[in-house]
N, C-alpha and C positions, 0 to 999 in steps of 0.2 A: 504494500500500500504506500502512496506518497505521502507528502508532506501536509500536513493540515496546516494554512495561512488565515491566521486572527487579524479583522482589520481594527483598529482599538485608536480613537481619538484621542486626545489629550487630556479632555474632562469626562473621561467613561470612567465610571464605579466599577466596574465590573469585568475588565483582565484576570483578574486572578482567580473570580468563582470560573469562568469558561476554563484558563489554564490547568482550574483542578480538575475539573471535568474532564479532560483529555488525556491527561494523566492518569487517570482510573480506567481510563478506556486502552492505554498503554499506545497512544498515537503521538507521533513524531509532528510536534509543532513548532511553529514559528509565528512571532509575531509581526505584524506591518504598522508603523505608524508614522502620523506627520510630522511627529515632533522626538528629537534626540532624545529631551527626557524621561520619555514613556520608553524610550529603546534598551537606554543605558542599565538598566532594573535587570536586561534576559540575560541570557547566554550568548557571548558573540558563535554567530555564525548560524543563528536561531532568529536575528532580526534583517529588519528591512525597513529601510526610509520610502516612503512612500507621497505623492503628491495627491492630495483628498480632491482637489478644488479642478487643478488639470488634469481633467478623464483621459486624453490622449497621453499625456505623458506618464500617469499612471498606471495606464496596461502596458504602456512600455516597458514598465521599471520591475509590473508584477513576470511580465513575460522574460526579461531578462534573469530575474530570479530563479522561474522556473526550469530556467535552460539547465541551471548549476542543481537547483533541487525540485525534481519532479514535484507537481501539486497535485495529489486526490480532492481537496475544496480548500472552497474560500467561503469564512463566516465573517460579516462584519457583528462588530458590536457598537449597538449605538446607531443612532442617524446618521451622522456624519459621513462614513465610508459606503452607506449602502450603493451608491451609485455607482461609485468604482468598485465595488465589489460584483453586481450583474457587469459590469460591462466589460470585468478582466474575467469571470468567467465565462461569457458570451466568446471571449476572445481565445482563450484557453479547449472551450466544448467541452465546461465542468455544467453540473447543474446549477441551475438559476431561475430567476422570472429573469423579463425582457427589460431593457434600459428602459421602453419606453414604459413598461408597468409601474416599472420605480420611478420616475422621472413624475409620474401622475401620482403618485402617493406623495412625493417632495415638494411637489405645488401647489399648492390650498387652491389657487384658481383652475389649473387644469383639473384636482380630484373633483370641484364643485361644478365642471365645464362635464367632466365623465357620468357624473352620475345624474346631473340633472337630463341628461337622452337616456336614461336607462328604465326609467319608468319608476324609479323610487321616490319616497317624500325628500322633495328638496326645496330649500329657502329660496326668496331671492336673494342675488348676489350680485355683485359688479365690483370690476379692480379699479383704483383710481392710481395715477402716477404721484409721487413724491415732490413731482419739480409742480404739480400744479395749484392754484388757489382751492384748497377744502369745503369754500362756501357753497358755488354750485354742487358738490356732489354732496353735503348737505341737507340741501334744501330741496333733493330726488330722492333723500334715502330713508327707507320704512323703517320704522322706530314700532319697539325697541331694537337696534341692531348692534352689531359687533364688529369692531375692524381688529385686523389681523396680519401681520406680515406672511409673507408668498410662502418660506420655509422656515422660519424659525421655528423652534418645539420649545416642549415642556410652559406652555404658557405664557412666553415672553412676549410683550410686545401685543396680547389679548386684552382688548379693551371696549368694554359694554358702552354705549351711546343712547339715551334715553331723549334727547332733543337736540337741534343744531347747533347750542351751543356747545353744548356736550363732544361731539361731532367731531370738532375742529379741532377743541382742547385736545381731545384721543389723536386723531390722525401729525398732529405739531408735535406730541409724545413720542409716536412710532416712528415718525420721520428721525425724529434725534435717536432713538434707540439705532434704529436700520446706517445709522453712519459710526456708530462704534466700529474698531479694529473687529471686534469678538462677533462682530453680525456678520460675517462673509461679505461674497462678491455676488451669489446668487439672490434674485430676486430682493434685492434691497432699494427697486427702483419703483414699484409699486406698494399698494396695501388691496387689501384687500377686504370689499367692506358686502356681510351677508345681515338678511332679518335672524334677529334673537330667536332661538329655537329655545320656547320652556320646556321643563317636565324635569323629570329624576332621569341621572346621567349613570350609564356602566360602562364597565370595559371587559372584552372578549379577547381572551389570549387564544390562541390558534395555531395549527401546523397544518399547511398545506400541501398534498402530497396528489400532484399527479392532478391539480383544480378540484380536488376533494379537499374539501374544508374537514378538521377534525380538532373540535372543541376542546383545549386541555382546562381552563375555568373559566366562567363566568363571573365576574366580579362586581358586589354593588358599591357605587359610591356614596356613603347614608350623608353627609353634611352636601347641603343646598350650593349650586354652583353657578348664583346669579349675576356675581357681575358686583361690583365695575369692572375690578381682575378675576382671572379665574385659577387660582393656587389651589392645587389638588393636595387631600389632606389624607382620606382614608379610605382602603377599599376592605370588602369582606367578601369572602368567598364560602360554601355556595352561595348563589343566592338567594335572597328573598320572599321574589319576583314568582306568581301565578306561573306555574307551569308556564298555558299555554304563552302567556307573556313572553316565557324566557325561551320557547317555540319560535317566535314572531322575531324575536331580535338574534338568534343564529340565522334564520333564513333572510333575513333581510341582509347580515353581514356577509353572508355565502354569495348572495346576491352580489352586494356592491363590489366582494374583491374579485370577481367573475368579470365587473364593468369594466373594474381596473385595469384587467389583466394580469395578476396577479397569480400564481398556481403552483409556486415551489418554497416550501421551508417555511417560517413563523412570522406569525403578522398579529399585529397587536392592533384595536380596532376601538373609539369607544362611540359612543352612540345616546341619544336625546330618546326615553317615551314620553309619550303625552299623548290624548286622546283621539287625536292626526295621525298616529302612526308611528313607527321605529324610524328614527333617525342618523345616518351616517353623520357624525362629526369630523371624524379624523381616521384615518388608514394606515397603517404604517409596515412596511415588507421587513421586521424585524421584532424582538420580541421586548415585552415588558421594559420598560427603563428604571433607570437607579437600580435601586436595589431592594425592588419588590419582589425579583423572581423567588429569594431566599425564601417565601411563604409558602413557596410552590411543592410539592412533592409527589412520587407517581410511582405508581407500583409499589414495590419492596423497597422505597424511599429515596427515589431515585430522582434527582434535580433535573429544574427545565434545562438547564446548560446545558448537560448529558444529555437528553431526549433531541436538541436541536444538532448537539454532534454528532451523534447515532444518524439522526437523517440524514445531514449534511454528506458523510462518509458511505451511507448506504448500510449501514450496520443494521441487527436486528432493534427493534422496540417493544418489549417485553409487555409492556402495557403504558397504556395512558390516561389510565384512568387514574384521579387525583385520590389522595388517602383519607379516608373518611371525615376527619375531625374538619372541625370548620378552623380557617385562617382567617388572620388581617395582618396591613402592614398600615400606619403611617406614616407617609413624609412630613416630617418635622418643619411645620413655617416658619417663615422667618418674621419676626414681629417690626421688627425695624432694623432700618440702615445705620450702618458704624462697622463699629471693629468690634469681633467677639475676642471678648477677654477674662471668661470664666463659663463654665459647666456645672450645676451641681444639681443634685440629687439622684444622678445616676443610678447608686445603690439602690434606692429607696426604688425606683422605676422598673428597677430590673426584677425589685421585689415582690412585685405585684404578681397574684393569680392568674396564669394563662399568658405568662409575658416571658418570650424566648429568649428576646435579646432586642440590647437599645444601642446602637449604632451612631457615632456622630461623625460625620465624614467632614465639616469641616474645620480645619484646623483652630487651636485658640491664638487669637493671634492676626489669622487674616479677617478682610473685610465680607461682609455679608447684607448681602443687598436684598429687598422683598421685590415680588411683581410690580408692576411689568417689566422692571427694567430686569430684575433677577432671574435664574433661572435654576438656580442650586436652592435646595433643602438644607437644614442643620443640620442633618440626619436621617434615620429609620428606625421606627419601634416594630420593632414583627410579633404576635401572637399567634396564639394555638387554642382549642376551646372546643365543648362540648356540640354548642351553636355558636353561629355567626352573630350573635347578637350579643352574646357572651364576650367574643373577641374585641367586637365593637368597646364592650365595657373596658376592658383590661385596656385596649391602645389609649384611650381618653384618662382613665386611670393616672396610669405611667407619665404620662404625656402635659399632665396638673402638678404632678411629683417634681418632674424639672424647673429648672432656671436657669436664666440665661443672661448673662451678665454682658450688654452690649456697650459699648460707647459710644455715642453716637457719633453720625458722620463728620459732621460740626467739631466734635472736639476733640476728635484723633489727635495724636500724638502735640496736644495745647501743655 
């Protein structure tokens, strides 16, 4: 078998749970990344510098690699590489979806352009440009609505509009976000502005083998997600949700990765009900972010990492059905902007009934920013529980127990 190639950003959580995972499965890997210092951590001769942003120069670089070390697959982790990740195995003739599946997963306007021909409930929507006056599109736009940058994730740059003034303040917001260094090159030249979709929001983690959709959980998200930002906090798994409900919202998501194009490997999906119908939100040809997968377990306790390197490699999959007990994880918000310079109650958090483990990934010391402009967590609280409601309790719990000793951004280093 060849060489397994991790593609791994700079700001991914999550290297080292995929790297265990490969390791258990006893596969010869290598890492690819854009940046030195994610590199310098492996084994030389195990890494590879890689270009995320130039797709031609990037199959270059994976194709020259390959010359020296044959590759059996390529897994990105994270958004970031997905693109060069189909499009260096498109080039190679590994398995993949199609550049252009992923390219409409990466573009809020092309995913919102795919599915509204597909026959499913879709908002309206319209992209406006960054260089232009906000008032006219404004004074067209159905309220309540939500502007949006073309590809940024995990909520950045998400900002609810309830009237034109609102509008403008949002779209003057995103335009300064979209010109950071840290916002890329792509799509930072529009926004992108849809109607407010209400109801209770989930997310559907999935492995698609062959355009057959196969469910690994359903997740709810029980705290309200109305806006103005939308900073996701908790998910439980199973769920809730009336059967038929939770019927209606795989077939609609089978549905819309089918519009995509979509059809090889893990796609993470979350989605709007309300009395209209299941809602496609967001699409994504990759799985869970941060470090939610850690909730996940399958079969004889087997992680999502493993189950997506199993496919990736063409290995067997023993099962996929998740282990009985109900899960949750929250990502830890951030309360305000400064510099964190204290943690405590850790102990006390970790103490709680049904509470696995309290994770803080960012360091004490650096800065930490809230929505919109941010797009990192404090951390994760992961639980375990009889029910998902139980879970629910223990992460809220934990999560009252901490403190977090910020400075604010004003008085850094005064």
């Amino acid at each position: 078998m060849g060489r397994l190639l991790l593609l791994v950003p700079t700001t991914s959580y999550r290297v080292g749970d995929f790297l265990d995972a490969a390791h258990r499965l006893g596969v010869d890997v290598a890492v690819g990344s854009n940046r030195r210092q994610v590199l310098e951590q492996y084994a030389k001769g195990k890494t590879v510098t890689l270009d995320f942003t130039d797709l031609e120069k990037g199959v270059a670089q994976i194709r020259a690699y390959a010359r020296e070390y044959p590759l059996h697959a390529i897994v990105p982790v994270d958004d970031e590489p997905v693109p060069l990740a189909a499009e260096a195995s498109q080039a190679l003739g590994l398995p993949h979806n199609t550049p252009e599946s992923v390219a409409a997963t990466r573009d809020k306007y092309r995913l919102r352009t795919r599915l509204a021909n597909s026959g499913l409930p879709s908002p309206w929507f319209t992209v406006v440009s960054v260089d232009d006056d906000p008032a006219p599109a404004a004074g067209a736009a159905v309220y309540p609505c939500v502007l949006k940058p073309l590809a940024l994730s995990a909520g950045r740059g998400v900002i609810r509009a309830d009237d034109a003034a609102a509008f403008r303040a949002a779209f003057r917001r995103i335009a300064r976000i979209l010109k950071q260094p840290d916002a890329g090159t792509y799509g930072t030249d529009r926004i992108l502005v849809e109607e407010y979709i209400p109801g209770a929001e989930v997310a559907v983690e999935g492995l698609l083998r062959g355009g057959r959709l196969t469910v690994l959980a359903l997740f709810d998200k029980p705290d309200p997600l109305e806006g103005p930002f939308f900073e996701e906090t908790i998910y439980t798994t199973p769920s809730r949700l009336p059967a038929d409900e939770q019927r209606g919202i795989i077939a609609t998501t089978a549905k819309a990765l089918a519009a995509l194009g979509l059809r090889d490997g893990p796609v993470h999906a979350e989605l709007r009900i309300n009395d209209r119908g299941h809602w496609l939100v967001e699409a994504a040809a990759r799985s869970i972010g941060g470090l939610c997968a850690r909730v996940l377990r399958f079969g004889a306790g087997v992680r999502l990492e493993e189950i997506i390197l199993r496919h990736a490699l063409g290995l067997p999959i023993e099962s996929v059905e998740r282990e009985s007990r109900a899960a949750g994880v929250m990502m830890i918000p951030i309360p305000e902007a400064g510099i964190l310079r204290q943690v405590q109650g850790l102990a006390e958090a970790r103490a709680v009934p049904g509470i696995d483990d309290v994770t803080i990934t960012i360091p004490v010391g650096h800065p930490v920013v809230p929505p919109p402009e941010g797009y990192r967590y404090l951390g994760f609280i992961f639980a375990g529980a009889d029910d998902p409601a139980a879970a629910e309790a223990a992460l809220r719990e934990a999560h009252r127990r901490l403190r977090f000793d910020i400075e604010p951004a004003g008085e850094a280093g005064g």
